[in-house]
C-alpha positions as CSV (number, residue, x, y, z in Angstrom):
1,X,50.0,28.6,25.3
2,X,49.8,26.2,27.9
3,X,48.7,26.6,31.6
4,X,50.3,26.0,34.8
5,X,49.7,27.5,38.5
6,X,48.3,31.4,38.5
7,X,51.2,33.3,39.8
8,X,53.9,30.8,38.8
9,X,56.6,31.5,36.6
10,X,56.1,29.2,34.3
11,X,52.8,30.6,33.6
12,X,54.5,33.9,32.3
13,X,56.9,31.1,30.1
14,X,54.4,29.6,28.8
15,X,52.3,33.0,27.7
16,X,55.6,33.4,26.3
17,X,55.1,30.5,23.4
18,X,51.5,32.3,22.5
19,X,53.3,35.9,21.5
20,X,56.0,34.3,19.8
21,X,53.8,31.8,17.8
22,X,51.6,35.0,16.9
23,X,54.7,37.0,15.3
24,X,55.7,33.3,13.4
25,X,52.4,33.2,12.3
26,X,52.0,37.0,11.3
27,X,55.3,36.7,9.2
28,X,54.1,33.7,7.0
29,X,50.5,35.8,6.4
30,X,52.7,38.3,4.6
31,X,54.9,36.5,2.8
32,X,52.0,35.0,0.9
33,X,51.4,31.1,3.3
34,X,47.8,32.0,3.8
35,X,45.4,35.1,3.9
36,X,45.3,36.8,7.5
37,X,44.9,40.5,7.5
38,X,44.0,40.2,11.3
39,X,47.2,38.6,12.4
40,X,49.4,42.3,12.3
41,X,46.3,44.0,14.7
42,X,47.3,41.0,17.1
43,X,50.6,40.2,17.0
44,X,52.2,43.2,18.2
45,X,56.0,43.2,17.1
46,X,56.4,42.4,13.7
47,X,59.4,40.3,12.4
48,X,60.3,38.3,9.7
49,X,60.8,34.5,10.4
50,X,62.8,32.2,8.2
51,X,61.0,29.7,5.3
52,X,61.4,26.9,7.8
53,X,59.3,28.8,10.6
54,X,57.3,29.9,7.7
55,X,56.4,26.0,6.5
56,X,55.9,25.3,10.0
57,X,53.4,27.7,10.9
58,X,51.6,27.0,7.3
59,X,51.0,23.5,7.9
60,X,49.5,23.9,11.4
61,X,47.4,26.8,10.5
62,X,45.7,25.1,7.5
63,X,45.5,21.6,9.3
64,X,43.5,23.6,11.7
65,X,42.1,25.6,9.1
66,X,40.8,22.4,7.2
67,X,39.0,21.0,11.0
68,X,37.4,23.8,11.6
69,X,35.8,25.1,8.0
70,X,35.1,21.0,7.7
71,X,32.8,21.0,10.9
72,X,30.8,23.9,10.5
73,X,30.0,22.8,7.1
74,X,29.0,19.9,8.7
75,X,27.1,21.1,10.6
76,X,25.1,24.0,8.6
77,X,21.7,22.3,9.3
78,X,21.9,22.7,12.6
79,X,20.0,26.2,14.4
80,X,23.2,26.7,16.3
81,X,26.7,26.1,17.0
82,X,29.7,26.4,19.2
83,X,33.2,26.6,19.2
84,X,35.3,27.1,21.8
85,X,39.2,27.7,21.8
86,X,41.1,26.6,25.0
87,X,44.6,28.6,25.1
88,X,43.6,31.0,22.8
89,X,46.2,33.6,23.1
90,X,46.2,36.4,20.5
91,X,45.0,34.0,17.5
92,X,42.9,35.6,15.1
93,X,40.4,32.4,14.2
94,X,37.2,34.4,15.5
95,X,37.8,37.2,12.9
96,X,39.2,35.1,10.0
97,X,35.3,33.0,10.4
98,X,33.1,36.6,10.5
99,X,34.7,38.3,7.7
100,X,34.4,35.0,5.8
101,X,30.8,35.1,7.0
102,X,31.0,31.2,8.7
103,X,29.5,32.1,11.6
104,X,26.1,32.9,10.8
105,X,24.4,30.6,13.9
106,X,28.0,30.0,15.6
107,X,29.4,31.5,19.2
108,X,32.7,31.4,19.3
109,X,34.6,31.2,22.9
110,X,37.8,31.8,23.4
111,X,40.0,31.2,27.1
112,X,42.9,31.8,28.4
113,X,45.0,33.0,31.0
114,X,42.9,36.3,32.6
115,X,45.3,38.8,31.7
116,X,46.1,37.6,28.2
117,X,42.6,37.6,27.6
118,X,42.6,41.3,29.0
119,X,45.0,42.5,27.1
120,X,43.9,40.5,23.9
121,X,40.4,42.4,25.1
122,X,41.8,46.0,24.8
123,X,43.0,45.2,21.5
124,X,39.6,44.8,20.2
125,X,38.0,47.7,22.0
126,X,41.0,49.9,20.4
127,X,41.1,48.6,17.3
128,X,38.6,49.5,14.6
129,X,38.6,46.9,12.6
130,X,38.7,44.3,14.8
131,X,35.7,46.3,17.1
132,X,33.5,46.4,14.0
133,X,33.6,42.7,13.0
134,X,32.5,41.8,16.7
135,X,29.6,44.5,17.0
136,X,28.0,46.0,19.5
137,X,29.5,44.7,22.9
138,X,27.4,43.9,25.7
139,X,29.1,45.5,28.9
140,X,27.0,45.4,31.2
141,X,26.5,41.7,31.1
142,X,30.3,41.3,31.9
143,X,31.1,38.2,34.4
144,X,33.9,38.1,36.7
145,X,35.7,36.1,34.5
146,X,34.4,37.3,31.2
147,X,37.1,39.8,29.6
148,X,35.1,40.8,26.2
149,X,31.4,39.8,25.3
150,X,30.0,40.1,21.9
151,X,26.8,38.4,20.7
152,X,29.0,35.7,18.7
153,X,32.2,36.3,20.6
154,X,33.0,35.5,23.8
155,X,36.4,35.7,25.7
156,X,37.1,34.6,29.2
157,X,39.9,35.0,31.4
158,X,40.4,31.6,33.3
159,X,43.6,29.0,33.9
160,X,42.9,26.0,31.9
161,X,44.4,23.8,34.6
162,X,41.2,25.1,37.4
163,X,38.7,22.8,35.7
164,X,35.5,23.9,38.3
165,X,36.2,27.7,37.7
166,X,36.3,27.0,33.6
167,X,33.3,25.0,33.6
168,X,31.3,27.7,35.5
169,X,32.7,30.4,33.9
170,X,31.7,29.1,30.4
171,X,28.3,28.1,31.9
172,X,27.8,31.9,32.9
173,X,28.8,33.5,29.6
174,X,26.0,31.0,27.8
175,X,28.1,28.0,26.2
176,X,25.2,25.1,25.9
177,X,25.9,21.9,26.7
178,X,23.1,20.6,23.9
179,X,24.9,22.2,21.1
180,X,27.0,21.3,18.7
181,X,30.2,21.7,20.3
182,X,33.9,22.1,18.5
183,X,37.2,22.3,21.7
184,X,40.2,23.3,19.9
185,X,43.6,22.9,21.4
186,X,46.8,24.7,19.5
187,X,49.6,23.1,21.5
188,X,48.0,23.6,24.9
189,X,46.8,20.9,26.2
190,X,50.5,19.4,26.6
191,X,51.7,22.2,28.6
192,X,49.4,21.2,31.7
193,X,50.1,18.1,34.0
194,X,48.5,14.8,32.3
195,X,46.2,13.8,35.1
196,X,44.7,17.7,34.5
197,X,44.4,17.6,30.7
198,X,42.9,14.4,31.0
199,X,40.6,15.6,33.5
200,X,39.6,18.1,30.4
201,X,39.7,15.9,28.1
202,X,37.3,13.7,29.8
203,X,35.0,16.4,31.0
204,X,34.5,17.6,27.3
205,X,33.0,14.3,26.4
206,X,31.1,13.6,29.3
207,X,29.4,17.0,29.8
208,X,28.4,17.7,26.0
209,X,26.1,16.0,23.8
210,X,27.4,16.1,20.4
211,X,31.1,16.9,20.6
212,X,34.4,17.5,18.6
213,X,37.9,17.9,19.5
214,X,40.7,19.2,17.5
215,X,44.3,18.5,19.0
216,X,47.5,19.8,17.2
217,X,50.9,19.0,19.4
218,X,54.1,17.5,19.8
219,X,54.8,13.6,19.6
220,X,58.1,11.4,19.1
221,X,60.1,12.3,22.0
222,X,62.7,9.5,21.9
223,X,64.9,10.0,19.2
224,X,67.4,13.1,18.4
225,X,64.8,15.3,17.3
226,X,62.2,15.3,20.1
227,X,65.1,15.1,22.7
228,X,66.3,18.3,21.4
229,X,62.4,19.8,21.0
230,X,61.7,18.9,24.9
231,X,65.3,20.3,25.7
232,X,64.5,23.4,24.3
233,X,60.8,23.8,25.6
234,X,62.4,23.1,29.6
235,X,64.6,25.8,29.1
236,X,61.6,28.0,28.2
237,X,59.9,26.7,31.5
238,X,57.0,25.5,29.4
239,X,58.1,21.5,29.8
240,X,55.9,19.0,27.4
241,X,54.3,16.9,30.2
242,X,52.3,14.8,27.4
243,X,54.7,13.5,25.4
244,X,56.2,10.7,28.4
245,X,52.7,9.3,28.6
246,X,51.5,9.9,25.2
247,X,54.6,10.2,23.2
248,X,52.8,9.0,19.1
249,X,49.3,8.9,17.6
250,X,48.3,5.4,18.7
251,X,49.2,6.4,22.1
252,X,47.0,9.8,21.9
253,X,44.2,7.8,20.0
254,X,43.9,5.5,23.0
255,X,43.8,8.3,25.3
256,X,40.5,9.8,23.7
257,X,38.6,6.6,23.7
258,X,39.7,5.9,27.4
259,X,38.0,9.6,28.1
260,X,34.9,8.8,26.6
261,X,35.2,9.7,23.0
262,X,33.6,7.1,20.2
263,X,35.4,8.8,16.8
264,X,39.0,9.4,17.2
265,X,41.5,9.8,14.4
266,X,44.9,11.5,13.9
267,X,48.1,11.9,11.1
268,X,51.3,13.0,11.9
269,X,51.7,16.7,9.5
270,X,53.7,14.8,6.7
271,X,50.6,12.4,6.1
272,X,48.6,15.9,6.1
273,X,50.1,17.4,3.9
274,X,50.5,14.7,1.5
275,X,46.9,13.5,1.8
276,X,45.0,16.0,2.7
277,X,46.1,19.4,0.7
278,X,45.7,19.3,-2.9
279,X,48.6,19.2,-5.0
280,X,48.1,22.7,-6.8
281,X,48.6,24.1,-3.1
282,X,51.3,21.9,-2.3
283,X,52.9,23.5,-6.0
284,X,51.7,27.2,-4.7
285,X,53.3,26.7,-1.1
286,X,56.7,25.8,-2.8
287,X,56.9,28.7,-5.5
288,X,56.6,31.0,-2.4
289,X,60.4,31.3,-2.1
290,X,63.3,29.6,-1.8
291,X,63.7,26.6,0.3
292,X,65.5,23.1,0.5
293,X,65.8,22.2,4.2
294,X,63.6,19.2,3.5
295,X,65.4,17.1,6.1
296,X,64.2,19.8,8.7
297,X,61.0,20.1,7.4
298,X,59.8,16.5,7.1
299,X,61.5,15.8,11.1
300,X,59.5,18.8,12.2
301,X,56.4,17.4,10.6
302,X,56.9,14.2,11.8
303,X,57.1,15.7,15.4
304,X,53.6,16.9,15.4
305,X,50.1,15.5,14.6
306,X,46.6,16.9,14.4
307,X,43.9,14.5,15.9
308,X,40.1,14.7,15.6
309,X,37.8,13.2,17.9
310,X,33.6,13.4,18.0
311,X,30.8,11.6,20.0
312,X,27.2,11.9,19.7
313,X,27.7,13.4,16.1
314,X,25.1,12.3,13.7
315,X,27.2,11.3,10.5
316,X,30.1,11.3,13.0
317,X,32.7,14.2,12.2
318,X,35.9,12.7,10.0
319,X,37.8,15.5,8.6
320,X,40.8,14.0,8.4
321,X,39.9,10.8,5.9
322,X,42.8,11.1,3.1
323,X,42.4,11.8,-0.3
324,X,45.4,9.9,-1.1
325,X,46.7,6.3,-0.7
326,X,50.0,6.5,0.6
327,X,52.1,3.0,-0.3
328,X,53.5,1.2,2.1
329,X,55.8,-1.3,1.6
330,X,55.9,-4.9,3.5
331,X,57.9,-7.1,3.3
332,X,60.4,-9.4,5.5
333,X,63.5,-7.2,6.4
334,X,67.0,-8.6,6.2
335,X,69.4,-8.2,9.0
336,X,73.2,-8.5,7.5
337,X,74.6,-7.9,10.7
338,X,75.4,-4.9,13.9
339,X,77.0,-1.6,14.0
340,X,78.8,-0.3,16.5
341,X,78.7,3.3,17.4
342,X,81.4,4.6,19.2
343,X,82.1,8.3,20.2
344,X,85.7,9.4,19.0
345,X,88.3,10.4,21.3
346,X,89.2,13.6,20.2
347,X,92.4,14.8,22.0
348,X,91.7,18.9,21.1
349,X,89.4,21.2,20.5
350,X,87.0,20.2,18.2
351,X,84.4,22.8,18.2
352,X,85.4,23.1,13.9
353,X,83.1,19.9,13.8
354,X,80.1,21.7,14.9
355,X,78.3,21.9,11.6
356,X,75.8,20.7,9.1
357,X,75.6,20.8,5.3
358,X,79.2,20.5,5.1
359,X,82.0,18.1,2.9
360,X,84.6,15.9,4.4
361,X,87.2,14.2,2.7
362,X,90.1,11.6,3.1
363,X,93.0,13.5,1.8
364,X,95.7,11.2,3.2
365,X,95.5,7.7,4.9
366,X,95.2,9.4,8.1
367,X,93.9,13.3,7.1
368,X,90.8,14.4,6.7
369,X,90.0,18.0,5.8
370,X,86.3,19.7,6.7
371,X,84.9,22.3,4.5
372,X,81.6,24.3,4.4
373,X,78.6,24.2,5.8
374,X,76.7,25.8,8.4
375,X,77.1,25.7,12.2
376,X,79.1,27.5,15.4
377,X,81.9,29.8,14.7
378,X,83.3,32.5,17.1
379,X,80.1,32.1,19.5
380,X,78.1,32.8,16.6
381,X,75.5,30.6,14.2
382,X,76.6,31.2,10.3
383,X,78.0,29.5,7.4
384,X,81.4,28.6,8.1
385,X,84.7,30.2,6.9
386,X,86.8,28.3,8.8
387,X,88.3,24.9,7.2
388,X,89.1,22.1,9.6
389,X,91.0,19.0,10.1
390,X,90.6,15.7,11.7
391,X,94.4,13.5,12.3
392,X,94.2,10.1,13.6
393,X,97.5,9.8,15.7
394,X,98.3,7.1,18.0
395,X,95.1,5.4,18.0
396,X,93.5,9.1,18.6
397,X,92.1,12.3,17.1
398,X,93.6,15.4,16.9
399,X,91.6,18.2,15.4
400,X,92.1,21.8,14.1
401,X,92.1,24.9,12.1
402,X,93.8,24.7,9.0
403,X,95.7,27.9,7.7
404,X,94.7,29.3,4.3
405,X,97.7,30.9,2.1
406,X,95.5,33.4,0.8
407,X,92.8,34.6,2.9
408,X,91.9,37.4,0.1
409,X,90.5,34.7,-1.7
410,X,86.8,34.4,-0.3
411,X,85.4,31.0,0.4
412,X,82.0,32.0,-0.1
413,X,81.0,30.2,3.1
414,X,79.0,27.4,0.7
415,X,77.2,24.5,1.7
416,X,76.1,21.3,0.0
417,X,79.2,21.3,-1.6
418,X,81.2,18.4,-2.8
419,X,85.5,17.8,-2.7
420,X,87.1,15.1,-4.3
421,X,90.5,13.9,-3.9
422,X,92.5,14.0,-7.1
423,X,96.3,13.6,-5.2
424,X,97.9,14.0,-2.0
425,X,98.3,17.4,-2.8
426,X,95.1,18.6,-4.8
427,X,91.5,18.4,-4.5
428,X,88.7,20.2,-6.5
429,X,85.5,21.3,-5.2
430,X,82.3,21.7,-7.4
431,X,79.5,23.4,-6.7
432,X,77.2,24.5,-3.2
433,X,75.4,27.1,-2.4
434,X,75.2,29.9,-0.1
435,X,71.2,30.4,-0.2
436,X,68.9,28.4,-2.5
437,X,68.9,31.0,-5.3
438,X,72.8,31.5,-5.3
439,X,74.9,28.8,-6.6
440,X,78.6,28.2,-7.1
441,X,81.0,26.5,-9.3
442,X,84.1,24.6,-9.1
443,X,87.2,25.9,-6.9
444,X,90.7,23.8,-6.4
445,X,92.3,23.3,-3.0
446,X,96.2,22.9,-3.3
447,X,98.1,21.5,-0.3
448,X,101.7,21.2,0.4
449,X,103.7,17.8,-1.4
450,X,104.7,16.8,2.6
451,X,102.6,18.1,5.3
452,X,103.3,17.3,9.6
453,X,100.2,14.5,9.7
454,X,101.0,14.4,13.3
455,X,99.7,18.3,14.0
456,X,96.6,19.4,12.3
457,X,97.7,23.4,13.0
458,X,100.6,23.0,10.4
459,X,98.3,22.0,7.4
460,X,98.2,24.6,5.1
461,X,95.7,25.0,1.9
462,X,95.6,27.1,-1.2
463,X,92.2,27.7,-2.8
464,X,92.2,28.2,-6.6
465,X,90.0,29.6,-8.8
466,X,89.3,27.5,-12.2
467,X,89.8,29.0,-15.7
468,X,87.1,30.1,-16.4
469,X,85.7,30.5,-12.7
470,X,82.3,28.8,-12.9
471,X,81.5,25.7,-15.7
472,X,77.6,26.0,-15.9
473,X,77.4,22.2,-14.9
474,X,79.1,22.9,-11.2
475,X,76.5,25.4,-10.5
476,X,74.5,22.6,-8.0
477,X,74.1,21.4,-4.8
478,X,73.3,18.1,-2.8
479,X,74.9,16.4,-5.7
480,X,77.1,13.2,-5.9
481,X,81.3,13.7,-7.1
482,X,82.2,10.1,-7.5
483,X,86.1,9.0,-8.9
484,X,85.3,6.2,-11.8
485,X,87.9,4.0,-13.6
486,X,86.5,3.5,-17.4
487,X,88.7,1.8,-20.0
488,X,91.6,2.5,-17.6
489,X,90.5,6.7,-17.7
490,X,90.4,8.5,-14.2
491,X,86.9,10.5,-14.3
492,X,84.8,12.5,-11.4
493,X,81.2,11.7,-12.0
494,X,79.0,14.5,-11.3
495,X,75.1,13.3,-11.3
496,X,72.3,15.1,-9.4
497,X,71.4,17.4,-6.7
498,X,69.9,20.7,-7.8
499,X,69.7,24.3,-8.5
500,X,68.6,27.6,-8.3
501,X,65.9,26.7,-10.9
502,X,65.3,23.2,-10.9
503,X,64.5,21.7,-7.6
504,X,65.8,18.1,-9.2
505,X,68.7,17.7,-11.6
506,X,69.0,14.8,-14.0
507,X,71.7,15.0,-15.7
508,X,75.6,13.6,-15.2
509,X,78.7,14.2,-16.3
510,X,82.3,13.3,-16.6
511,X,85.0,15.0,-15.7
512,X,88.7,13.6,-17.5
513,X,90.7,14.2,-14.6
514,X,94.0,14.4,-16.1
515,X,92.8,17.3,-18.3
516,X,91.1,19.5,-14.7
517,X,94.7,20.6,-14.1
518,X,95.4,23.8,-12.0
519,X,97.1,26.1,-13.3
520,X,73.5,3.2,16.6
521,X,74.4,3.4,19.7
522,X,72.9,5.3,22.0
523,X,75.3,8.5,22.8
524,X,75.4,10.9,25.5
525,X,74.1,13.3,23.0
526,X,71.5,13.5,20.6
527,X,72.9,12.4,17.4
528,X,71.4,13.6,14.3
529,X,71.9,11.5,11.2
530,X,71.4,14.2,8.2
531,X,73.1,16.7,6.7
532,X,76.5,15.2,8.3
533,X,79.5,13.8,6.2
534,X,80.9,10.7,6.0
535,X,84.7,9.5,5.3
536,X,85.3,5.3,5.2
537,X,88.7,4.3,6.6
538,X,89.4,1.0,4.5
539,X,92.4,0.2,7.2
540,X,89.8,0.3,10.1
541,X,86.4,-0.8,8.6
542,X,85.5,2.1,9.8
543,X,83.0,4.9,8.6
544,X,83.2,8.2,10.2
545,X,80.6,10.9,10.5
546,X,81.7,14.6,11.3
547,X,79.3,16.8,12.1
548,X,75.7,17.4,11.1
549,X,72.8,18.8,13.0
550,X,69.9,20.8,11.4
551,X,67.4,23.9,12.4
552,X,65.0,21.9,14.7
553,X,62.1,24.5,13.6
554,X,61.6,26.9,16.3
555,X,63.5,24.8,19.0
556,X,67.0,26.5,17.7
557,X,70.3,24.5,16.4
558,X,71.5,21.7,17.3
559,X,74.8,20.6,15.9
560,X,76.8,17.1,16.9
561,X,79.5,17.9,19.1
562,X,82.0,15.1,18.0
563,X,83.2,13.0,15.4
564,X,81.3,9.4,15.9
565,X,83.1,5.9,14.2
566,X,80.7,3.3,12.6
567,X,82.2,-0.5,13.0
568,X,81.3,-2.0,9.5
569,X,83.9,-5.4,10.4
570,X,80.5,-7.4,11.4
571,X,79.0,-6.2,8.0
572,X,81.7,-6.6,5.7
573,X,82.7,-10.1,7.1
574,X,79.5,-11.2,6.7
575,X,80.2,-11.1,2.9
């Protein structure tokens, strides 16, 4: 909810990101994340958010959960307190504190834009349980600015980005400069120009006494992930102005003691959560429902960071010391050698490669067939149906769809899936999913003896059901499916991954294959390294990824475009 120019329309885009953050939020309350009964009086629209959203918006509310309850503890002793909540929006901190009864010599301030504070405002007023937790208003002391006064609450319509209007406006409702003074910042702070938000910064620290700042926003912008994130903001017009000047936590720590601030520390939300929730919560936050987009989750929380900052606090305020010792390993790193990216020239349309989760494999020197996985079909996001090959041809790509024989044979559109080669003209799959309660088992893909390997439209496949249709040791995903040689024997060894019960598998096994008979460089684009597949081309030296791409949390999907080649000739030669 950040704040731009009164009038603009960016301002409107920006209120925009405070309504939808309220509905995430709202949705992880009911499905068990944390306990907000307030949240459905507030958010308006109700509607339910996937687990990914729903981890997001768990981690940020208890990081700011933990800062807040940790500071008025603190600071119990003391015949008052204040905290005061820049970009507000429709959060429901205020009433979350009361009914706890935390705020028993605390005001609470809230700010934001002068009609989201209105209409936040009439809420209250109309509500009854939200009226009753504030009290007995006092009208008739109403400022200009002032869109709702209780005797602990007060909420103010003002434009973060007018600095002399907030700091009278906050003078006039009663906020003390001698108190005990907690500024939080919910991914505000970034959405105003930096030489403004360090104005604010700066003006916190200098103008109070005894001070504390809690930041939560975005960091990282240079790789795949946080190109995508500030993509997606821009097209909101809601840009993240922070992140080119301040773009990690050393950077951000620097910029509070340059304002004035004594006490500054900050984690990125994996260091959080791994040091500062206890593990029985960690254990309660997993057994909420399914969920294995761990590559999404752990770039998402390595994209933001909660800082805390203090001056003239007497002990100084630390909330965010860890619990845990987290290992780190040093040691001298080895440099074997370069690797060359390279995108692939890809001669047709290869919009079949936009995917993630997926399976490639080599099924002839020069074929590679595409199964699975989840990413753009028919102008729509799902899990794909479509099967797709890649032919290299004259020093080039071709790509297509390839034709199934029997298309009343469902797919079942899995992911995290593995296929292994057996012959020229037969490959077995094993296992996937197609959510993380529903596993699959084993399937066989026939292809014609001679296929045209010069035109991917005339490859043709047959899918197979096994007798009997599932073994119980197929039912997995994000396994290995490896071809062994052992005392001259032809295996497949099957070893990990997991399922619908156990989050990791350790068991193996071989498969006799005889008797499973059928009846970086930088690129144009970001490229993101997880949940792609990988073919090597012995002839070339060459490894090739095809596709991948992930849920970027609420920033939408991104999904690599094109096939890219990996040069390993520097690497292998080495050896």
């Amino acid at each position: 909810m950040g704040r731009g120019r009164p009038g603009a329309p960016r301002d409107a885009a920006v209120q925009g990101t405070g309504g939808s953050s309220a509905i995430s939020k709202c949705s992880a309350a009911e499905r068990g994340y944390f306990e907000d009964r307030f949240l459905r009086l507030l958010a308006g629209r109700r509607r339910r958010r996937a687990p990914l959203v729903h981890r997001g918006y768990y981690i940020r509310a208890r990081a700011v959960d933990h800062c807040v309850q940790d500071f008025l503890l603190k600071t119990q002793s003391y015949p008052r307190t204040q905290i005061l909540s820049l970009g507000a929006g429709f959060d429901s901190l205020y009433f979350r504190l009361k009914d706890m009864g935390l705020l028993h010599h605390t005001v609470m301030y809230e700010v934001d834009f002068p009609n989201v504070a209105c209409q936040k405002a009439t809420l209250i007023k109309t509500t009854k349980e939200l009226s009753a937790l504030v009290g007995d208003t006092e009208g008739e002391r109403l400022g200009v600015t002032t869109a709702f006064s209780g005797e602990d609450y007060k909420l103010l319509g003002v434009d973060l980005s007018e600095l002399s209007k907030l700091s009278t406006a906050l003078k006039e409702a009663g906020l003390d400069n001698e108190v005990p003074t907690l500024f939080i910042a919910e991914v505000v702070l970034t959405y105003l120009e930096n030489s403004r938000s360090d104005a604010l910064i700066q003006w916190a620290a200098e103008h109070f006494s005894q001070a504390c700042f809690l930041l939560y926003e975005q960091m990282h912008p240079e790789d795949s992930f946080g190109r995508v994130m500030q993509q997606h903001f821009s097209q909101l017009n809601s840009a993240l102005h922070s992140l080119s000047q301040y773009p990690d936590c050393e950077a951000q720590q620097r910029r509070f003691f340059e304002k004035g601030w004594t006490e500054c520390s900050v984690m990125d939300m994996n260091e959080f959560f791994t040091c500062c929730t206890p593990e029985n919560e960690q254990q309660r936050v997993q057994s909420l429902e399914p969920f294995d987009e761990y590559e999404e989750w752990h770039l998402k929380c390595s994209h933001y960071f909660v800082l805390t900052a203090s001056k003239g606090m007497e002990p100084s305020w630390t909330p965010l010391l860890s619990s845990t010792t987290v290992p780190h390993h040093h040691g001298p790193v080895r440099i074997v050698g370069s690797i060359n990216a390279l995108v692939c020239e890809v001669r047709s349309e290869a919009s079949g490669l936009r995917r993630y989760g997926h399976h490639s494999a080599l099924i002839t020197p020069n074929v590679i067939l595409t199964t699975g996985g989840f990413g753009e079909e028919n102008g729509q996001h799902c899990r794909m149906r479509n099967f797709h090959v890649l032919i290299k041809h004259e020093g080039y790509w071709k790509a297509g769809c390839v034709k199934k024989e029997n298309h009343d044979k469902r797919w079942d559109e899995r992911l995290y899936h593995t296929v292994s080669c057996l012959s020229s003209s037969l490959a077995l799959v094993v296992g996937g999913r197609t959510s993380p309660n529903a596993a699959l088992g084993m399937l066989w893909l026939k292809f014609p003896k001679t296929c045209n390997d010069s035109d991917p439209n005339d490859i043709t496949v047959e899918l197979v059901s096994l007798q009997p249709a599932a073994e119980p040791f197929a039912l997995r995903w994000r396994h290995s499916t490896t071809e062994v040689i052992f005392k001259g024997e032809k295996y497949l060894f099957i070893y990990g991954g997991r399922s619908a019960v156990q989050p990791v598998l350790g068991d193996w096994y071989f498969l006799h294959t005889p008797e499973i008979s059928c009846a970086v460089e930088h690129l144009e684009w970001p490229l993101m390294l997880h949940n792609h597949s990988s073919v090597f081309l012995p002839n070339e030296k060459e490894l090739l990824l095809i596709g991948g791409g992930g849920n970027c949390f609420s920033f939408g999907t991104h999904l690599n475009p094109k096939p890219v080649s990996l040069s390993l000739r520097n690497i292998l030669t080495s050896h």
